[in-house]
C-alpha positions in Angstrom: -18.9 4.0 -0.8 -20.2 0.5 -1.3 -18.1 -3.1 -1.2 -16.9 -4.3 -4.5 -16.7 -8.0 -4.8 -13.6 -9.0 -6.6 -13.7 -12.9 -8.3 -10.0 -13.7 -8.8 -8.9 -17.2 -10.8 -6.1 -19.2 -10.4 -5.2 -21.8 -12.7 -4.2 -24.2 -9.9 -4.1 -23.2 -6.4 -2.0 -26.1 -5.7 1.1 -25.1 -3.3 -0.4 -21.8 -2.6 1.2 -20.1 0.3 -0.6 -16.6 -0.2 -2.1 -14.3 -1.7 -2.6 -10.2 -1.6 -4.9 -7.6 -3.9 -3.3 -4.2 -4.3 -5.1 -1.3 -5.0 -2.9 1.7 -7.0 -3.7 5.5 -7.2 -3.5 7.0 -10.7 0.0 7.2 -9.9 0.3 3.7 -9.5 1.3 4.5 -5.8 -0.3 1.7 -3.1 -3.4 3.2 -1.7 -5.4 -0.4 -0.4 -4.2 -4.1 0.2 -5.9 -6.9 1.2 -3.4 -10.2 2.0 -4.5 -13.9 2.4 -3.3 -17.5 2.9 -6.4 -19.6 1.5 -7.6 -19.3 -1.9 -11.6 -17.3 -2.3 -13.5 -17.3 -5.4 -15.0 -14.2 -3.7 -13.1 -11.1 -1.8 -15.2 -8.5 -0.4 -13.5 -5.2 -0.6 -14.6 -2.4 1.7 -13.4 1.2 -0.6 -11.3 1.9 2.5 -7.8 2.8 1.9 -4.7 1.3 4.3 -5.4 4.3 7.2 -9.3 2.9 6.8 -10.4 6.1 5.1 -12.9 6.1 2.5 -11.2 6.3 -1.0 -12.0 10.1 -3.0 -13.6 10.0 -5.9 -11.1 9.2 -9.1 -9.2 6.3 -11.0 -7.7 3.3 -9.5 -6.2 0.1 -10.5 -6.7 -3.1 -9.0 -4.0 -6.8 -9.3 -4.3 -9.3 -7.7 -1.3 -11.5 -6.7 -0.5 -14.9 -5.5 2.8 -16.8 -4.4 3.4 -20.9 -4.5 5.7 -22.9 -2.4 7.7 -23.5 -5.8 8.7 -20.1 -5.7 5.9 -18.6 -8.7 4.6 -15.3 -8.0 1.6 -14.8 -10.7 -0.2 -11.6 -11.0 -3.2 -10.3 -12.8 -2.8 -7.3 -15.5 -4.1 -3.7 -13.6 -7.9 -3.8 -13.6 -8.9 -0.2 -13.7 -12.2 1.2 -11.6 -13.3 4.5 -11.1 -15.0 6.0 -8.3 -17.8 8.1 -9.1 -19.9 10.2 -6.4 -19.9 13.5 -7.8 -22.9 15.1 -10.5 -21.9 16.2 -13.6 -21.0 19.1 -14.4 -22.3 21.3 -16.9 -22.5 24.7 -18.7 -24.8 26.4 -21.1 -24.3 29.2 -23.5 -25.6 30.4 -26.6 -25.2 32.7 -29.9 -26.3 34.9 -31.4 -27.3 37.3 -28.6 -30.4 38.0 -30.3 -31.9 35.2 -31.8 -34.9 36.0 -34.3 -36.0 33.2 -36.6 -37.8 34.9 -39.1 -36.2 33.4 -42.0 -34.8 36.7 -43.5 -31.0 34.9 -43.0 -30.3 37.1 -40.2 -30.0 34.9 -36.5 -32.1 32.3 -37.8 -30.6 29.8 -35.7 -29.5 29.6 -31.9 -26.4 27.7 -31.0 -26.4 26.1 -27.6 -23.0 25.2 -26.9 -22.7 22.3 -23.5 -19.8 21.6 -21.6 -19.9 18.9 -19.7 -17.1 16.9 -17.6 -17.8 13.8 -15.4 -15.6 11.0 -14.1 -17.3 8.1 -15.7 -19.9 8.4 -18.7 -22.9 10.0 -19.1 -25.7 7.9 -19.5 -28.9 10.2 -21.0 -28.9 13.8 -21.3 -31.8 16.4 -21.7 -31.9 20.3 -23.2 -34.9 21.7 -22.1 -36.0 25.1 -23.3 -38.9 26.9 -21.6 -40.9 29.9 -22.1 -40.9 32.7 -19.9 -43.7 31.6 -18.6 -42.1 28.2 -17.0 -43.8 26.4 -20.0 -41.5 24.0 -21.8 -41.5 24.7 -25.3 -38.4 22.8 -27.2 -36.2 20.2 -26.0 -33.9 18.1 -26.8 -32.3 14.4 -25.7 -29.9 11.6 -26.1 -27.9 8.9 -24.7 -24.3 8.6 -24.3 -22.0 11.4 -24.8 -23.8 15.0 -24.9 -22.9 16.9 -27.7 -20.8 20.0 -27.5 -23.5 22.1 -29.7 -26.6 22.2 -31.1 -28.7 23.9 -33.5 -31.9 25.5 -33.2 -34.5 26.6 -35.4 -36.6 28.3 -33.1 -39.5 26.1 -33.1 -41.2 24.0 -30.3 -41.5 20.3 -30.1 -45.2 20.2 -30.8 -47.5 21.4 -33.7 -51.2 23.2 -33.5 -53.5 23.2 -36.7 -50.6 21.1 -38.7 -48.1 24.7 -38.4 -45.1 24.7 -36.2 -45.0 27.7 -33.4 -41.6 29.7 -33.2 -40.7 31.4 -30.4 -42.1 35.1 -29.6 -40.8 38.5 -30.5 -38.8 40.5 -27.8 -39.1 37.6 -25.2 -37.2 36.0 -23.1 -36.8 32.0 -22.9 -34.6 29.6 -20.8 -32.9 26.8 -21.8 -30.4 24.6 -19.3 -29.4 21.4 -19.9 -29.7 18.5 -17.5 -27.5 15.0 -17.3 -27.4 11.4 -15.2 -23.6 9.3 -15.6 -24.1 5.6 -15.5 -23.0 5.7 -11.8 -26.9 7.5 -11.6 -25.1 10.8 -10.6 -27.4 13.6 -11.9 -25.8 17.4 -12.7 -28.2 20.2 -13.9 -26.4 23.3 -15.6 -26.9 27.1 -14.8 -30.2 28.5 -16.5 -29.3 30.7 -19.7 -31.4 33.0 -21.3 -32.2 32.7 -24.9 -32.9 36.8 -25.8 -35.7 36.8 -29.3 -35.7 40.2 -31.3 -38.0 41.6 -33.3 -39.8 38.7 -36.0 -40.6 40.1 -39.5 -42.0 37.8 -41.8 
């Protein structure tokens, strides 16, 4: 884990006899502390907990508290930070079983449903679909959060001679779905496969 630098303020530091950060667990129970006399625009803080361990990944809160000769003991509202090392996770399904675009209002559409659960936010996500062949043939991509489904028509991003190309009879294609969180943690899904029946048109 890398040092945070932490930039208290005081509106005076006049009479200051010391001063102490605490770090709190989700259940606001002491995890870190960090005590000094002189005032520091700038405190260094290491991720280590009291026993000098490394903190696990999750949600903390930070205050930072001071105590003058005149008896004042100022502290700063909880600053919440969240420590983030782990990928996202996510998982890929879809319906109907047999997907077969053809337009006769029978599984003309694919649902891919995503589940996804990370610590911190996701940044940009990707649905890639490929042929079964390795070729990609559809995707799909956003920023922030990923959305929990999304529809498909069965045809691929590009065009040839100004007509659309849909996916192939009895075939077999694969779509998985691929994330980064804005702590640049990236999580890849399982690989599902997308089952096409028999196209009449």
């Amino acid at each position: 884990t890398n040092a945070i630098n932490l930039f208290p303020r005081l509106s005076s530091t006049k009479g200051l006899l010391s001063w102490n950060i605490v770090v709190y667990d989700e259940k606001k129970e002491i995890v870190a502390k960090i005590d000094g006399k002189e005032f520091s625009k700038l405190i260094s803080w290491d991720c280590f907990d009291s026993t000098g361990k490394s903190l696990k990944d999750g949600i903390y809160f930070i205050q930072y508290k001071a105590e003058f000769i005149s008896g004042n003991t100022p502290k700063s509202f909880l600053k919440k930070i969240v420590f983030d090392s782990t990928n996202p996770n996510l998982k890929i399904s879809t319906e109907p079983s047999i997907f077969s675009p053809d337009g006769d209002g029978k599984n003309d559409h694919l649902l891919i449903h995503i589940r996804s659960r990370d610590l911190t936010a996701i940044k940009k996500w990707k649905i890639t679909i490929k042929t079964p062949f390795g070729n990609i043939f559809k995707t799909f991509q956003g920023t922030g959060v990923i959305p929990k489904r999304i529809q498909w028509d069965g045809f691929s991003n590009d065009e040839i001679n100004n007509k659309k190309i849909v996916v192939d009879s009895l075939s077999k294609y694969i779509v998985q779905a691929e994330a980064i969180d804005i702590a640049k943690n990236k999580g890849k899904s399982n690989e599902y496969t997308i089952r096409t029946g028999i196209l009449m048109y």
